[in-house]
Every structure is written in C-alpha cells, then in structure tokens.
C-alpha positions as CSV (number, residue, x, y, z in Angstrom):
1,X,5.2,20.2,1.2
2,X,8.5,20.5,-0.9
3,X,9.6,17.2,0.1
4,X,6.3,15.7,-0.8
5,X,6.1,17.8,-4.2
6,X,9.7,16.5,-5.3
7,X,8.9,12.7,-4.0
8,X,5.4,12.7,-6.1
9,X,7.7,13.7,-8.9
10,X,10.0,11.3,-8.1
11,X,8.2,8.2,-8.2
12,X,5.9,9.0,-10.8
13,X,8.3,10.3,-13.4
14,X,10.6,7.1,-12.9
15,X,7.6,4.8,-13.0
16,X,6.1,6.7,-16.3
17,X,9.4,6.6,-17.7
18,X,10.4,3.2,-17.5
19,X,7.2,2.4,-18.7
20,X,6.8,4.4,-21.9
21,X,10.6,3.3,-22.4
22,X,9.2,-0.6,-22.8
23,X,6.7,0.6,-25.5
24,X,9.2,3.2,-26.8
25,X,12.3,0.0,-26.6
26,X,10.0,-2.6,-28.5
27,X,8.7,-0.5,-31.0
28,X,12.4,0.5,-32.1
29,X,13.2,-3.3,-31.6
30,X,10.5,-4.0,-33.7
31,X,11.1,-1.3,-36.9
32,X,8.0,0.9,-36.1
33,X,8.9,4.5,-36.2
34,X,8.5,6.2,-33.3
35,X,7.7,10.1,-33.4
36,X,7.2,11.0,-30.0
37,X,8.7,10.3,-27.0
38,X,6.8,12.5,-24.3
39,X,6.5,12.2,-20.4
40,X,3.9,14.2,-19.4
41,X,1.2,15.5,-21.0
42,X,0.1,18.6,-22.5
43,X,2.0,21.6,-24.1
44,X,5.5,20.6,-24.7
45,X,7.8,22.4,-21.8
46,X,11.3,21.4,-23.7
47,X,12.5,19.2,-25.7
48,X,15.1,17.5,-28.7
49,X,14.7,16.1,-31.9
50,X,17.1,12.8,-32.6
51,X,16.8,9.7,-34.4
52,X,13.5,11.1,-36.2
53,X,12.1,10.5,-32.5
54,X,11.2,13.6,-30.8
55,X,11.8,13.8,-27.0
56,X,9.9,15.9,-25.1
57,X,9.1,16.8,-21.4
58,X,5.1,18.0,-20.7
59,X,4.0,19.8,-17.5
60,X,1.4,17.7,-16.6
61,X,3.3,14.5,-14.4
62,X,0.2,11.9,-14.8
63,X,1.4,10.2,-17.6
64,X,2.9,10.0,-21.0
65,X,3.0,8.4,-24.2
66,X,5.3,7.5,-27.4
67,X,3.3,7.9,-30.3
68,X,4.1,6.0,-33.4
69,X,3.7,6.3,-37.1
70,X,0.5,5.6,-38.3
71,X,-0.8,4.2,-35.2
72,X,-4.2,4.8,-35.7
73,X,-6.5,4.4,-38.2
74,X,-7.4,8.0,-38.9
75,X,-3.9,8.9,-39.0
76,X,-2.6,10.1,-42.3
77,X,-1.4,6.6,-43.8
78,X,0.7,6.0,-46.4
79,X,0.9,2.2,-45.5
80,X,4.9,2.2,-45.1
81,X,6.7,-0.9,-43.6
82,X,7.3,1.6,-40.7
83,X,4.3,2.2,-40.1
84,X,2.6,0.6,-36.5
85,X,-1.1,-0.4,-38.5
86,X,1.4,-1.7,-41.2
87,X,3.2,-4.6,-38.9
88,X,1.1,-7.7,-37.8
89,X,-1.3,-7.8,-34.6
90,X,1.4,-10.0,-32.8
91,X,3.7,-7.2,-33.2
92,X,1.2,-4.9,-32.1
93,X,0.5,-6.7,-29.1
94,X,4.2,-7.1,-28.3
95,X,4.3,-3.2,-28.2
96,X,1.5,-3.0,-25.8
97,X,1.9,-5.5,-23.3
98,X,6.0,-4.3,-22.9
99,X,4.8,-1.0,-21.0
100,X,2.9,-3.2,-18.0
101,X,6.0,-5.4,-18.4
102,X,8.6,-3.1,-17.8
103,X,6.6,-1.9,-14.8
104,X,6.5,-5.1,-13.1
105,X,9.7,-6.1,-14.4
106,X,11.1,-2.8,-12.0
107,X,8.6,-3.9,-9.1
108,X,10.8,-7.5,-9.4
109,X,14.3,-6.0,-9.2
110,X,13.6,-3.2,-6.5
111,X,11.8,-6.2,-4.4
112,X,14.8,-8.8,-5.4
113,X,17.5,-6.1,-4.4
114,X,15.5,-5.9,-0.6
115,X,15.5,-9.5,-0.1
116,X,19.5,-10.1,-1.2
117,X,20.1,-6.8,1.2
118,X,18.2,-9.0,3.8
119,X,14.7,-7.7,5.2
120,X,13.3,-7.4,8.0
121,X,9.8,-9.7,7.8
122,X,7.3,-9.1,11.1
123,X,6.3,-12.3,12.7
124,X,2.6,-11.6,13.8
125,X,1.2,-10.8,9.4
126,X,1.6,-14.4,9.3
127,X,0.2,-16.3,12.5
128,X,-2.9,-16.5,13.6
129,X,-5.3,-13.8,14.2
130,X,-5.6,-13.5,18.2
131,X,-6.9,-10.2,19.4
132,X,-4.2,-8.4,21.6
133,X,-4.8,-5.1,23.6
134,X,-8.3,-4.2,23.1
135,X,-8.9,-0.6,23.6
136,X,-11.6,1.0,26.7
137,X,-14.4,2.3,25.1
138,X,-14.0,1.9,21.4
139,X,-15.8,-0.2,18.8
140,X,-14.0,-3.5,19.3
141,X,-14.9,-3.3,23.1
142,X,-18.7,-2.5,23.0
143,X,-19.1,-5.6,19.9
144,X,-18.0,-7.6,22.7
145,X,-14.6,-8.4,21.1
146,X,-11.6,-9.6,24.1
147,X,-8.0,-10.1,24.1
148,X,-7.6,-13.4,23.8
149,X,-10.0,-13.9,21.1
150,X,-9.1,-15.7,17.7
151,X,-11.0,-13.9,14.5
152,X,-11.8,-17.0,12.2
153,X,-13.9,-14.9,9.6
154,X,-14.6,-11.4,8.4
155,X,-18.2,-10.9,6.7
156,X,-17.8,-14.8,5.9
157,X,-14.9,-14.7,4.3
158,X,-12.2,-17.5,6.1
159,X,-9.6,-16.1,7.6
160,X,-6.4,-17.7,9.0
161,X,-3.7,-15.6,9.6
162,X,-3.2,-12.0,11.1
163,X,-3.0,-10.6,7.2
164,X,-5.9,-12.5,6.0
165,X,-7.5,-10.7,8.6
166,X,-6.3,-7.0,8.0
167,X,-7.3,-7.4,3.9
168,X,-10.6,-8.8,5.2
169,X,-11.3,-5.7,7.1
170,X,-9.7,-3.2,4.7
171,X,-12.0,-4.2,1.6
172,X,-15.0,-4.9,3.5
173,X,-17.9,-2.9,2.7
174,X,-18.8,0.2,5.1
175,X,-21.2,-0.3,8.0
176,X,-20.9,-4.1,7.3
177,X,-18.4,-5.8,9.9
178,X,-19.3,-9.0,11.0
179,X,-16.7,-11.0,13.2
180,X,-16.9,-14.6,13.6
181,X,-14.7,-15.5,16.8
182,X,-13.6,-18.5,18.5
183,X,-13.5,-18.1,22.1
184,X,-12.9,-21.0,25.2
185,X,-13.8,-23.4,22.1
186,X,-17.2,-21.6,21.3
187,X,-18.0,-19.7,18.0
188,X,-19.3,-15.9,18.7
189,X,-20.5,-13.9,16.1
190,X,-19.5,-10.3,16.4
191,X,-21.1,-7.2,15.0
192,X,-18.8,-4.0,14.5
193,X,-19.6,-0.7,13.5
194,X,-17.1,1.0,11.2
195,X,-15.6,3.9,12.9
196,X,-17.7,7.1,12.4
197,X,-14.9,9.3,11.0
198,X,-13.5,6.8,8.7
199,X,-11.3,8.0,6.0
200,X,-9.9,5.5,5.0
201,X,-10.2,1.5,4.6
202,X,-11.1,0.2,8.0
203,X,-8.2,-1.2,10.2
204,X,-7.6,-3.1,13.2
205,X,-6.5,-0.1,15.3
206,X,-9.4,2.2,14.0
207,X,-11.7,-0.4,15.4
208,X,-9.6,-0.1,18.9
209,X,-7.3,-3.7,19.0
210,X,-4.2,-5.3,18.1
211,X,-2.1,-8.1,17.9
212,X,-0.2,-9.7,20.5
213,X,3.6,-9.4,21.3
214,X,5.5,-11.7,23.7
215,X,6.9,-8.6,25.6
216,X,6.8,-5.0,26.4
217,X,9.9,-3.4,24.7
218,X,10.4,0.2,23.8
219,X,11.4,0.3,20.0
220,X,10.8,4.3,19.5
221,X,9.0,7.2,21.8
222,X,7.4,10.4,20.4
223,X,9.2,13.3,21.3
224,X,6.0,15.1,22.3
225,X,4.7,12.1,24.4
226,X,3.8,11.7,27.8
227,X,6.1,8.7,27.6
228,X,9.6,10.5,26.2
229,X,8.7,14.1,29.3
230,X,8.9,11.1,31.8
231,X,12.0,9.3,30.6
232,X,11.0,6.6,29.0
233,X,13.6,5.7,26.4
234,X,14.6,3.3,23.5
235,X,15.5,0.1,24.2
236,X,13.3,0.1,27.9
237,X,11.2,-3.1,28.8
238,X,8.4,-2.2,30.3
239,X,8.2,-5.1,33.8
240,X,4.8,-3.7,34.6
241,X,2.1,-1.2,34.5
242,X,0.2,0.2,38.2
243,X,-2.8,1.9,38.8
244,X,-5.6,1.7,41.4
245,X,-5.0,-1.9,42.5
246,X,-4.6,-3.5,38.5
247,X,-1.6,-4.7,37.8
248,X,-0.3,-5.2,33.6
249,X,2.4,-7.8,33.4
250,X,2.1,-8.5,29.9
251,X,2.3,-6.8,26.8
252,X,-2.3,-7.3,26.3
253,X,-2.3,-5.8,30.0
254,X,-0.2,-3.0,29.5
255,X,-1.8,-1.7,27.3
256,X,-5.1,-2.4,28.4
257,X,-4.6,-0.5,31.6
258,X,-3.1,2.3,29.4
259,X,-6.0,2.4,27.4
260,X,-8.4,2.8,30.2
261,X,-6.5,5.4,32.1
262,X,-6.5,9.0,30.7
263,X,-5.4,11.3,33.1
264,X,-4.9,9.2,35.6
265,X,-1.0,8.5,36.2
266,X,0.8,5.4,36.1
267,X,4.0,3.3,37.7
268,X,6.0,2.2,35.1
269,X,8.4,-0.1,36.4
270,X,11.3,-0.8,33.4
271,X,14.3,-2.4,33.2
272,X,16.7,-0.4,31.2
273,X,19.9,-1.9,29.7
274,X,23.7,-0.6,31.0
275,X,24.2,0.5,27.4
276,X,22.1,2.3,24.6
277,X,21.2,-0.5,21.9
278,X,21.7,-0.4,18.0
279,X,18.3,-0.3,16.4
280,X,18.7,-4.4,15.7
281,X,19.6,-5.3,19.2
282,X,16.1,-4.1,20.8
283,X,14.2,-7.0,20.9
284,X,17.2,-9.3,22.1
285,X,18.0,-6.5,25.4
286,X,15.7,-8.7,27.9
287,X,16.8,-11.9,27.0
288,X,20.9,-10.9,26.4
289,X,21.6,-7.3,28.8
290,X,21.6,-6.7,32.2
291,X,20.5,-3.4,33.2
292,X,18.4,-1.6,35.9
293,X,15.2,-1.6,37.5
294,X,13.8,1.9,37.5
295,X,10.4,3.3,38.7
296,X,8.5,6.0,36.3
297,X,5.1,8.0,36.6
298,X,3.5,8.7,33.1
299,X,0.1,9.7,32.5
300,X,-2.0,8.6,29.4
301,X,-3.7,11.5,27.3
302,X,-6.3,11.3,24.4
303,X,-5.0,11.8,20.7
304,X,-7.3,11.4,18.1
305,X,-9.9,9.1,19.8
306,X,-7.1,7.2,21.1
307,X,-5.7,7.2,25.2
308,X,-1.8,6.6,24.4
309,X,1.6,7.9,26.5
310,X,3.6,7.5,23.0
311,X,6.0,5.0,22.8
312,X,6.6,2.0,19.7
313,X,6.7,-1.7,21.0
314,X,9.6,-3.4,19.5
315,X,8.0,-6.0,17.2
316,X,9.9,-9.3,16.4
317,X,10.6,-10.1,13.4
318,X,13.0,-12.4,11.2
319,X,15.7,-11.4,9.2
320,X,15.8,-12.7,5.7
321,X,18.7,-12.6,3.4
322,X,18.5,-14.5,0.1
323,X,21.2,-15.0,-3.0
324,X,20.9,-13.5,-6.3
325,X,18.2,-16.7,-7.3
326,X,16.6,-17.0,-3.9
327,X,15.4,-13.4,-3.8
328,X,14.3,-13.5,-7.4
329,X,12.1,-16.5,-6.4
330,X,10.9,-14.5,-3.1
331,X,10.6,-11.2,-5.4
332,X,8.6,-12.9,-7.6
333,X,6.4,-15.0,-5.7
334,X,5.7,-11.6,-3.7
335,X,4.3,-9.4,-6.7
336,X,2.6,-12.2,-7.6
337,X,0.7,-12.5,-4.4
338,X,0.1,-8.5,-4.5
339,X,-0.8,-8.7,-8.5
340,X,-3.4,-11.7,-7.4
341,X,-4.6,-9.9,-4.0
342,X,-5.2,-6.4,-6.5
343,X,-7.2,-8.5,-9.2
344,X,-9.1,-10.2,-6.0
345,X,-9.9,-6.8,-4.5
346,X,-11.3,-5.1,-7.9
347,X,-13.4,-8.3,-8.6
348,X,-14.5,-7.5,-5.0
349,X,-15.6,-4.0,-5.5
350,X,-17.1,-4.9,-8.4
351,X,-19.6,-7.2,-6.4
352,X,-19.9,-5.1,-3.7
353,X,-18.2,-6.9,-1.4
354,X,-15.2,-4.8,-1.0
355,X,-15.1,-0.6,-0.6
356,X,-14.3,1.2,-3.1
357,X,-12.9,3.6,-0.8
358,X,-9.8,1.3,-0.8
359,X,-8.9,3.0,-4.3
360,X,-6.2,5.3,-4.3
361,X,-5.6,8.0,-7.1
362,X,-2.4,10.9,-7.3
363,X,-3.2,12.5,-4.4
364,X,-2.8,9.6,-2.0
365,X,-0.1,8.7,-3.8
366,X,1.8,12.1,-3.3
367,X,1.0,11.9,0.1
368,X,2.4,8.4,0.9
369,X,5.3,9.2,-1.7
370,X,5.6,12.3,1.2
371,X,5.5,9.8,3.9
372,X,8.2,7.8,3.0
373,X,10.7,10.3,2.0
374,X,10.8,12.0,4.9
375,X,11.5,8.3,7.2
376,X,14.6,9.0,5.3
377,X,15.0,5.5,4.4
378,X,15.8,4.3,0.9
379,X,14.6,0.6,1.1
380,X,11.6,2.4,2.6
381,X,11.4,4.9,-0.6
382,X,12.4,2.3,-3.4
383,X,9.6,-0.1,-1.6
384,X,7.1,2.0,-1.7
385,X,8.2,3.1,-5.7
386,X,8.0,-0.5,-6.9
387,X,4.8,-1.5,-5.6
388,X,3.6,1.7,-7.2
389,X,5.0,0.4,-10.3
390,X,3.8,-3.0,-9.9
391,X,-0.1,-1.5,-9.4
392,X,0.7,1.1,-12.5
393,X,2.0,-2.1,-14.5
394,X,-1.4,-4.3,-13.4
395,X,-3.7,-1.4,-13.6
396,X,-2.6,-0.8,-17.3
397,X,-3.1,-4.4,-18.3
398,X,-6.9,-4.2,-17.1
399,X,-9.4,-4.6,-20.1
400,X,-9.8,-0.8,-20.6
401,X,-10.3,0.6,-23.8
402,X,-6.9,3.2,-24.3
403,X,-5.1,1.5,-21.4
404,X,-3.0,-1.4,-23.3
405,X,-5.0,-3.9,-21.2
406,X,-7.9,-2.5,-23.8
407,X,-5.5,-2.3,-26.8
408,X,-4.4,-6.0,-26.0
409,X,-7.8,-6.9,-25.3
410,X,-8.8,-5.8,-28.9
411,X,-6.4,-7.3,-30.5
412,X,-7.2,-10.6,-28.8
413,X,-10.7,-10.8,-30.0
414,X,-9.5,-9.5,-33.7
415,X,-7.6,-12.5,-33.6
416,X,-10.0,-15.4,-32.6
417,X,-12.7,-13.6,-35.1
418,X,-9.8,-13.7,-37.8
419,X,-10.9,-10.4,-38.9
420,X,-10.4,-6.6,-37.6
421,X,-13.4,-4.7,-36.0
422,X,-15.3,-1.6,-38.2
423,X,-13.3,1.6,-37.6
424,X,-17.1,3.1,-36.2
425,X,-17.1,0.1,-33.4
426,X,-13.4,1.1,-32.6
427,X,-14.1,4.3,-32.1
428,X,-16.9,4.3,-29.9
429,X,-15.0,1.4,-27.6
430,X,-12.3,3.9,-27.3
431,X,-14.6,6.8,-26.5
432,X,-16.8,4.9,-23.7
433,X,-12.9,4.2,-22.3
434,X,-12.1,7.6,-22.2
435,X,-14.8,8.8,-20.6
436,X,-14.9,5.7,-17.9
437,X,-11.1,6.7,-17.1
438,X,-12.2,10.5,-17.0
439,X,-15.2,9.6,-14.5
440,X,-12.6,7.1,-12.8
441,X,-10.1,9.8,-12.2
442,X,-12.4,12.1,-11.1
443,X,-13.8,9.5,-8.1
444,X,-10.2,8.8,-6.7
445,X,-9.5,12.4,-6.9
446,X,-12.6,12.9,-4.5
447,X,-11.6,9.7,-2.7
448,X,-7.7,10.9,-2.3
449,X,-9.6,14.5,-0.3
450,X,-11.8,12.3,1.7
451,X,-9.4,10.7,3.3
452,X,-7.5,13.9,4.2
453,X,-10.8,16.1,4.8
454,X,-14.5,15.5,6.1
455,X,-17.0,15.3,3.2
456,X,-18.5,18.1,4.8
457,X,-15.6,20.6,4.2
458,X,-14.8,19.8,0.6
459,X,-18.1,21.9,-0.4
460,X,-17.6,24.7,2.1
C-alpha cells in the first residue's frame, strides 16, 4: 500500500508539475504576473513567497493551478499591462495550450530516451490475428472459436493485425462481441459473450485465447505454481506435454492440453540448458545451447476461472535501438498513434460503439502506478509516467469549458466572431463545465472500484 501511495504521488505530482510549470513558464515569458503557483488543491499545507509569485504546496494531489493577475473577468481589474485579460487573445492562448504541451512534450522525451536505450518490441502486436491456445470450457470455446483461426473483424470493425484486434475488443461495447473469422478459406461469423465477472475492458485472455508463439520456452515461473514445486525452471523448453493418449508438441498444444487437464497430472518432457541463461538469452537457448532432456510430472489447478501450472512463455521480440533523431522520430510517431487511438476511442464512446468502462480515473491510476513500481523496473515506471502525461496532456486540450481545451476553444470562436462573448454566456459555459467534470470524476471514481470490487459490494 506504501509503495502504491508514494508511486500515485509520484507520477501525479511530476505530471501536475511539469504541467502547471508550462502555463506558469509562458506566462512569465510573456509579462503576465503570476500570483500563484500551487500543486494541489485546497488549504495551502506550506509554502514561500518570491518574485511576487507565491508558491505553495495543497494537500489535495489531483491537480493544481497558477493563477494570474486579473485573469478573470470578475477579478478586481485595474487594467495594468500585467494583467492576463490585459494582453491579446493570442497571448492568452499561448498560456493555455503550453500546459497540454509540456505534458506531451515529457511523454516525447521519456519515450525518445526508451528507444535510444534500445527496447524491447513483441513480435505478435503486429502480425496477424491467428487464434493460439484456446482455452477448455471458456467463452472463446463454446462461440466456436479454434486455434488456428484468423479474426478479420470485431463488431465490423476491420481488423488486421494482433493489436487491431485487442483495441477492437477492449472498446467494444458490453454483451456485444461479434467475431468475424476466416477459417480453411471460409468466413464464420462468431458470437461471444463478454465474460460475466468483467471488470474491466474485455481482453483476449478473459475470453479464454491467445496468440501463437513458435515455441514452448520458459521465460518466468510463479513461485507458488504447480510448475516452479515440480522444477520447472527459467530458461526450460518445454519438448512436449502427455496425458491420456494426447500428445502437445507445439506451443497451441501445450497449452491446450494444459487447459483441459485440472487435476489430472502431466509429463513434461524439457530440455534444459547446461547453464542458467541471462534474461536476453531465453529465447535463443533452443536454437544456440545444448542441454538435457529431463522428464517432469506437474499437475494443472484452477485460478481464477483459469486451469494453469504457472509458468511465462518467453515471447520473441526485436530489439530496437535508435540515435538521438531516429528515436525522436519513433517517439513521436508513437504518441501520435496513442494521441490519435485516445481521440478515436472517446468519439467511440460517444457513439456507443466503445465502453465507457475503458475510462480510467485516480484510482486506477494509483493502482497501475502500484503495479509498476513494485516490477522494480525504471523503463517500466518512467513508461508508464509518460503515457500518463501524454493522456493528462490530450485530456486537457479536449473542448471542456475550465480545461484549456475549453479556454482555447473560447478563445477560438472569440476570434472568428471578432468580438468577445457576454460575461453572462461565459459564465454559465464555465459552470455547465464544472459540473460535467464533477459528474465526470465522479463516474471514473465508481468505474476505478468496479474494476477492483463487484457492483454488488460497493453498497453493502
């Protein structure tokens, strides 16, 4: 819980900060006085004066702002060069639009610095979306759904690759799954359910399949598997899977067989390399190692819906290591793929044809912030604190009215009317936002428990 509290905290004071900072930086830039610099809201906890700019820290981490001399209009005005009504709307606009930029602008560096480290890309997001293991008795097996099958749309939407696939499902309304699959050159069409305890956006393994691997090697077993008490260890390649006549060659088979076999134990036969790998050298141990062919007995058990003995199939992936202007290229083109996919998923819910269970508010975001603290990995951390500044950055630029997305958008239409709105109209626009972004808050709050509780227990 600490570790989750103090990563929360983490992420969302250096996302607010660099973010009021941009507003904060251009106003300076610009000659606007500045009064208060405050992350946080509420009651000020501590604080300095400097500069005429008072800096404060509040205790409530969901925000902050930098308030600015006469920056609204029923603010005490004296109408002083200084003040931010006193300076022209492109000004204005420059001081709204460099919060959202500063956000993204960290988003670009954090991803940049990944790709000139070098980064480890998966193989199977991008190719094309053939159903792997299917699991025994869950929702992909009674549709009908097979290994071997290739999904070419999700509720009509076209989809081509692996990922196309997994966005498909995730913003797909509930109760609405319908699969259109290619199979020994004939189109099926498919209807799933969504999984009846669903807390979440609906995924490939709720529904009971995944993608296919070319082999059977052990990247990581659970401590408190079936898999790790028999002795299976990191780095083993699974040769073949036994039980009751069947026999699993291949990575779909395995896992098949493992699927359908709770309780019931199993011949493992693996070939384990003379030496322990590094963690990079997994996938290559079958093709480069020699090692030994050793017999194991694991038996499958049921955790959480699921028949699994606990181990991690190495997935192959590609490493890619860019200079200082290839992996600004590659940084950019990737937030702008995840800007465009976050636009394309809100115009989604807004039709209807995506959940709105796919929105995330604080809580979610502490808990993933939890997540990956505790993999003790900082390219994990850092990833996961610029996409959340890169949605913080897009989210604010929405048309909102006391987001600067609604500030900008105000200003926009002052400009192409060549005159400003009546200080009633503004008002009420920035009252109807408040209270949309209180409602709003409110639903991803209650989202954010749903996911981690049943419906049913949040009013017990």
């Amino acid at each position: 819980m600490m570790i989750t509290i103090l990563a929360f905290v983490v992420v969302l004071g250096i996302t607010i900060t660099v973010h009021e900072f941009g507003h904060f930086a251009m106003a300076k830039l610009l000659k606007i006085r500045v009064l208060v610099f405050s992350l946080g809201f509420g009651p000020k906890l501590v604080g300095f004066t400097r500069g005429g700019t008072e800096y404060r820290l509040s205790p409530i981490p969901l925000g902050g702002y930098v308030k600015m001399a006469g920056e609204t209009y029923d603010d005490e005005r004296k109408g002083a060069p200084d003040e931010f009504l006193s300076h022209p709307k492109r000004h204005r606009f420059l001081v709204a639009i460099a919060g959202p930029f500063m956000n993204i602008l960290l988003a670009v560096v954090i991803v940049s610095l990944s790709y000139m480290q070098g980064v480890n890309v998966p193989r199977y997001p991008k190719g094309p979306a053939l159903v792997g293991p299917v699991a025994a008795d869950s929702i992909a097996k009674r549709s009908g759904l097979e290994t071997g099958d290739l999904i070419v749309s999700v509720n009509k939407n076209p989809v081509k690759t692996w990922e196309d696939m997994e966005i498909a499902l995730g913003t797909a309304p509930r109760g609405a799954l319908n699969l259109e699959v290619s199979r020994s050159g004939r189109i099926l069409q498919l209807h799933l359910d969504s999984p009846s305890n669903q807390k979440s956006e609906v995924d490939p393994a709720s529904l009971g399949f995944k993608f296919s691997l070319p082999w059977t090697i052990v990247s990581d077993v659970d401590q408190n598997s079936p898999a790790y008490k028999a002795g299976l260890k990191r780095g083993d390649e699974i040769l073949s899977v036994r039980t009751n006549g069947k026999v699993g060659t291949d990575y779909n088979q395995i896992l098949n067989i493992i699927s359908e076999s709770k309780g019931i134990p199993l011949d493992f036969t693996v070939k384990r390399p003379d030496a322990a790998p590094a963690p990079e050298e997994v996938e290559e141990i079958s093709r480069s190692r020699q090692g030994k062919v050793i017999h194991i007995s694991v038996t499958p058990v049921e955790e959480k819906g699921r028949v699994i003995v606990g181990f991690v199939p190495d997935i192959p992936s590609d490493l890619q290591k860019f200079g200082i202007a290839g992996a600004l290229a590659q940084s950019i083109r990737r937030n702008y793929e995840m800007s465009a996919l976050t636009f394309r998923i809100i115009g989604r819910i807004l039709k209807g044809s995506a959940s709105v269970r796919t929105l995330s508010g604080p809580i979610e975001i502490a808990r993933i912030s939890g997540s990956a603290a505790r993999t003790g990995s900082a390219r994990i951390f850092f990833g996961f604190l610029g996409l959340v500044s890169l949605q913080l950055g897009v989210f604010n630029l929405l048309p909102i009215p006391i987001l600067d997305g609604g500030v900008i958008a105000l200003l926009l239409i002052e400009g192409l009317i060549r005159r400003d709105l009546s200080l009633n109209l503004k008002e009420k626009i920035v009252q109807a936002g408040f209270v949309f972004l209180i409602l709003l808050m409110g639903f991803v709050v209650f989202n954010d428990l749903s996911k981690i509780v049943t419906i049913d227990r949040l009013f017990r």
